[in-house]
C-alpha positions in Angstrom: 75.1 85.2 67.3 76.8 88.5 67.5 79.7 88.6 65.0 82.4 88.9 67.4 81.6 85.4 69.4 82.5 83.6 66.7 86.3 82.6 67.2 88.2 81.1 64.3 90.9 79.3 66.0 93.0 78.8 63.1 93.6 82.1 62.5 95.4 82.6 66.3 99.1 81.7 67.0 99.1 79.0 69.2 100.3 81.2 72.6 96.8 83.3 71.8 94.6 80.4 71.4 93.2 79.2 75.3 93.7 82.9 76.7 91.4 84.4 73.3 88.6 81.9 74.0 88.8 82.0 78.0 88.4 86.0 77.2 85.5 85.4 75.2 83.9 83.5 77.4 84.2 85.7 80.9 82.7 88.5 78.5 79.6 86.5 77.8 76.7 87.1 79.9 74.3 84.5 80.6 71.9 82.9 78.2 74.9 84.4 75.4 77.0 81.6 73.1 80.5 81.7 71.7 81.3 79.2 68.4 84.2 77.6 68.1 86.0 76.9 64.9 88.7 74.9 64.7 90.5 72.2 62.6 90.8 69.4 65.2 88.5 68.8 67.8 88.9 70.8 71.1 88.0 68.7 73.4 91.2 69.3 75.7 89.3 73.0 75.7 86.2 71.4 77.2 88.6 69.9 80.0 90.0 72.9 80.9 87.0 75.2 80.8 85.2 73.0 83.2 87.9 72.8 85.6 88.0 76.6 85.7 84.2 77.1 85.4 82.1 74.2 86.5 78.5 74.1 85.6 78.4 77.6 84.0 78.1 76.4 80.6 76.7 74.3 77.6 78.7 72.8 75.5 77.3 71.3 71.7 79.1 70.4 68.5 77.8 71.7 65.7 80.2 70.2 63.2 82.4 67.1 64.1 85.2 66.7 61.4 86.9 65.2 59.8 88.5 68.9 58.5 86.4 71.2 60.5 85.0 70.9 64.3 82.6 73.7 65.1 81.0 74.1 68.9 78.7 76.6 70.4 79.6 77.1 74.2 76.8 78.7 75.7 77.1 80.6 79.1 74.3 79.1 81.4 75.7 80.7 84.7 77.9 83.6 85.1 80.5 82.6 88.2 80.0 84.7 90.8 82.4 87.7 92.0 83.9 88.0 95.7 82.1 91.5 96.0 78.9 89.9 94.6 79.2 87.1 97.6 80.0 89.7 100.0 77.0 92.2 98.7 74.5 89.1 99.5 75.4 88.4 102.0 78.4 89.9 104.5 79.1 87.0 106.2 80.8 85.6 103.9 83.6 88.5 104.2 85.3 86.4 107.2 86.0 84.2 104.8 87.9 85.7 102.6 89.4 88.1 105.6 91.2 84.7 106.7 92.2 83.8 103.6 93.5 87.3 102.5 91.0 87.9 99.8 90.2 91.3 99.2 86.6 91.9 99.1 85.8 95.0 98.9 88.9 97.1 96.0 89.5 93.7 94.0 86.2 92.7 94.4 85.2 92.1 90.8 87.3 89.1 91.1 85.6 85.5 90.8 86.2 83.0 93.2 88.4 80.7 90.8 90.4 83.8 90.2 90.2 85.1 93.6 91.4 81.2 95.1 94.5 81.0 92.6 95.4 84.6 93.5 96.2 83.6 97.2 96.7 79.7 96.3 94.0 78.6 97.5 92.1 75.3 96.6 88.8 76.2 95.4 86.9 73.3 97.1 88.6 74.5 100.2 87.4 77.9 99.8 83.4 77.3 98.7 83.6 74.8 102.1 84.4 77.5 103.9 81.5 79.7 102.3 79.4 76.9 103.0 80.1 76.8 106.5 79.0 80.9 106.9 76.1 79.8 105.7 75.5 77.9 109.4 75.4 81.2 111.1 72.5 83.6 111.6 72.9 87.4 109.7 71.1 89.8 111.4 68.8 92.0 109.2 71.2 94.6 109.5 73.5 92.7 107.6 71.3 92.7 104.4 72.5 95.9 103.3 71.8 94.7 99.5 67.8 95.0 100.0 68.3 99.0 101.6 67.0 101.3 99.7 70.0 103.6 98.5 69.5 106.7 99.6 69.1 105.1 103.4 72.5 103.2 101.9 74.1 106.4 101.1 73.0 108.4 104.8 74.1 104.9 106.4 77.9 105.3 104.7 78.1 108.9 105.7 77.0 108.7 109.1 78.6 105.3 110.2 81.7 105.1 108.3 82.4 108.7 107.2 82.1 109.7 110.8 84.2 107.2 111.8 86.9 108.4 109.6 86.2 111.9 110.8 86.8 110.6 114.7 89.6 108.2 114.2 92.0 109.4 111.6 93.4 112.2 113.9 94.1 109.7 116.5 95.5 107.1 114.7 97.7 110.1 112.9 99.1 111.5 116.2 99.8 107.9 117.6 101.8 107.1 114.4 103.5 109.7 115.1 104.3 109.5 118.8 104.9 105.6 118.5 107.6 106.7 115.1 109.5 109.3 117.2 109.9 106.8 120.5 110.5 103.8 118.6 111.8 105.0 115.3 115.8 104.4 115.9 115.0 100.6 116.5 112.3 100.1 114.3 112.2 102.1 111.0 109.3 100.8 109.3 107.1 103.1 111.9 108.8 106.5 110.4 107.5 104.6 107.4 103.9 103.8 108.8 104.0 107.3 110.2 104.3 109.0 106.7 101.7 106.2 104.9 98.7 107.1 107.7 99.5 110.7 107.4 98.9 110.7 103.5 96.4 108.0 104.4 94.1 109.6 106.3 94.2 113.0 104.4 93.4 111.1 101.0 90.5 109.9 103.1 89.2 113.1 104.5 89.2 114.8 101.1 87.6 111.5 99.6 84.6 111.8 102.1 83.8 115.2 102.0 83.5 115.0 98.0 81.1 111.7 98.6 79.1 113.8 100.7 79.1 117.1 98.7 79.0 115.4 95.1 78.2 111.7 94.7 75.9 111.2 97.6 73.5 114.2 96.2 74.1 113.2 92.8 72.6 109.2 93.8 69.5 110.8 95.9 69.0 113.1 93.1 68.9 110.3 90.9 66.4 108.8 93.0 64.3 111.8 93.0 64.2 113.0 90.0 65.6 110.4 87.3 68.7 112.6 86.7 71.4 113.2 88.8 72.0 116.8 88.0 75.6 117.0 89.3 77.4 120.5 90.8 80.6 120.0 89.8 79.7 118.8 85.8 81.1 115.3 86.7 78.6 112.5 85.3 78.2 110.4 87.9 79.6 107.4 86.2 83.1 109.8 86.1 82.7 110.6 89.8 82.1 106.5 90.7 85.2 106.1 88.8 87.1 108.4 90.6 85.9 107.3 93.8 86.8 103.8 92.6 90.7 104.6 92.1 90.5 106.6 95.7 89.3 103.4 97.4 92.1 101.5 95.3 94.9 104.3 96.6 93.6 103.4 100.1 93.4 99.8 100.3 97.4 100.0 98.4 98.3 102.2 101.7 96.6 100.0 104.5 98.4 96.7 102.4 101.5 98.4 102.4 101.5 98.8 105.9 100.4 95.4 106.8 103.4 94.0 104.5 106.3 96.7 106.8 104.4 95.2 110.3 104.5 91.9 109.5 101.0 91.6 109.9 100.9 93.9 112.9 103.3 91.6 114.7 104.4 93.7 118.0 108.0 93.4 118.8 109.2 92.8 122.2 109.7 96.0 123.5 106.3 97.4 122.1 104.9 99.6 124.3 101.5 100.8 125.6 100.9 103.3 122.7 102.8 100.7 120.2 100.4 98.1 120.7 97.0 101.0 121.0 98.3 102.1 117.9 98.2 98.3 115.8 94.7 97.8 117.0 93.5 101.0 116.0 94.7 100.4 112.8 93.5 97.0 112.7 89.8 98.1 113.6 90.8 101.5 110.9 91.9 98.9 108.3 88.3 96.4 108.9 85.9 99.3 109.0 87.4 101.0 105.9 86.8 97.6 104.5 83.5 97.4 104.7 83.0 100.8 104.0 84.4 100.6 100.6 82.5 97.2 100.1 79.2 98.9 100.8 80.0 101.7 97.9 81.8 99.4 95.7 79.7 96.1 95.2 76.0 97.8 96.5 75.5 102.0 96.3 78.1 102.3 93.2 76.7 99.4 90.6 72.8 99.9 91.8 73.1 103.4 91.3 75.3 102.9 87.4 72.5 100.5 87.0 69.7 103.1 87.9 71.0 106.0 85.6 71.3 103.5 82.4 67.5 102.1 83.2 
């Protein structure tokens, strides 16, 4: 038992004491134990723990009073996260698509987490899951059993071209749709402006995947080190990369929130309503392309370099 998983409760204001053991606990990994000392018995701790985390745990008194009530909680199963789900399978991403989860930036969210974030009942939501299950993935889908390098070249020549072919367009529509409509509808000059710094954020981003990060992951492969140009480790570049997918999730949220959801107004024209479905189609394939780095290439890779 590792010195710091033993929590003396007794010792914690009151405010501290739930949110300290609940801390403890997510930080566990599986097969690890936490004791709990304490001068009454915690059994309203037991309650709530298995409300948030059913099944995932042991839970055995190793002192019962009358002063002093010790209890090991051992973690038996760690809860999954949303980009864990999604990584096994991608099915599951229409799920949390119609519930507003995001997948693929906040992905190291668990469901429990991820359902009160966007008050949702968590029965509802694993129903749901349970349901994608019904449907047939193609093999295609099962982008968690590619080997990375194939991941990587499939990321730069799906989705990084994509960005290459699309982001002009959807720039100079912005931009046409802002100047005809701008004077009745403001938020556009605002869109205009986001896809701008958008899509030039994104263009930089790709080109230093493909220069830096991609290389560095197949060199990684090769050779056992990465060996990277620009004397980044590559755990500095993934983080990097990692607040550049954050920046560009914020922007496409952002300019959800000012359409109302991509709600066309009366008077929306041909370009006005071209323009919300590219950046619909922009805003799902960006998705996935992050999820692919973020929950599969990024952690396998991490998890290759420390082997």
């Amino acid at each position: 038992m590792k010195k710091d998983n033993f929590i003396n409760v007794t010792q914690l204001p009151p405010p501290l004491k739930h949110p300290t053991i609940f801390k403890a606990f997510q930080s566990l990994a599986e097969g690890e134990a936490m004791v709990i000392h304490n001068d009454h018995d915690p059994k309203p701790l037991y309650y709530q723990l298995s409300a948030e985390y059913p099944d995932t745990f042991t839970w055995e008194y190793l002192q019962e009073g009358p002063q002093v009530w010790e209890v090991k909680i051992t973690c038996t199963q760690k809860e999954e996260t949303v980009g864990e789900i999604v990584a096994k399978d991608y099915r599951k991403a229409e799920v949390f698509k119609q519930f507003g989860i995001d997948f693929c930036c906040n992905g190291g969210k668990t469901l429990s987490e991820a359902s009160k974030e966007v008050n949702i009942n968590l029965d509802t939501l694993l129903s749901e899951l349970e349901k994608a299950d019904i449907s047939t993935a193609a093999p295609s889908q099962d982008y968690a059993k590619w080997p990375l390098d194939f991941l990587a070249d499939f990321i730069a020549n799906t989705h990084h071209q994509y960005v290459r072919e699309t982001a002009p367009i959807i720039e100079g529509l912005a931009d046409k749709v802002s100047n005809v409509h701008g004077a009745s509808h403001p938020e556009l000059r605002d869109v205009a402006k986001r896809v701008k710094s958008l899509t030039a954020d994104l263009m930089q981003h790709v080109k230093d995947e493909e220069s830096f990060v991609f290389p560095a992951i197949k060199k990684l492969i090769s050779s056992g080190k990465p060996n990277i140009e620009n004397g980044e480790s590559l755990d500095e570049l993934i983080k990097r990369m990692h607040v550049e997918h954050d920046h560009a999730g914020e922007d496409l949220r952002y300019i959800r929130k000012i359409t109302d959801d991509y709600a066309l107004p009366q008077d929306a024209c041909n370009s006005y309503m071209y323009l919300f479905e590219k950046l619909k189609e922009f805003e799902d394939d960006l998705f996935r392309h992050i999820h692919l780095e973020n929950n599969i290439l990024f952690p396998k890779s991490v998890a290759l370099e420390t082997v």
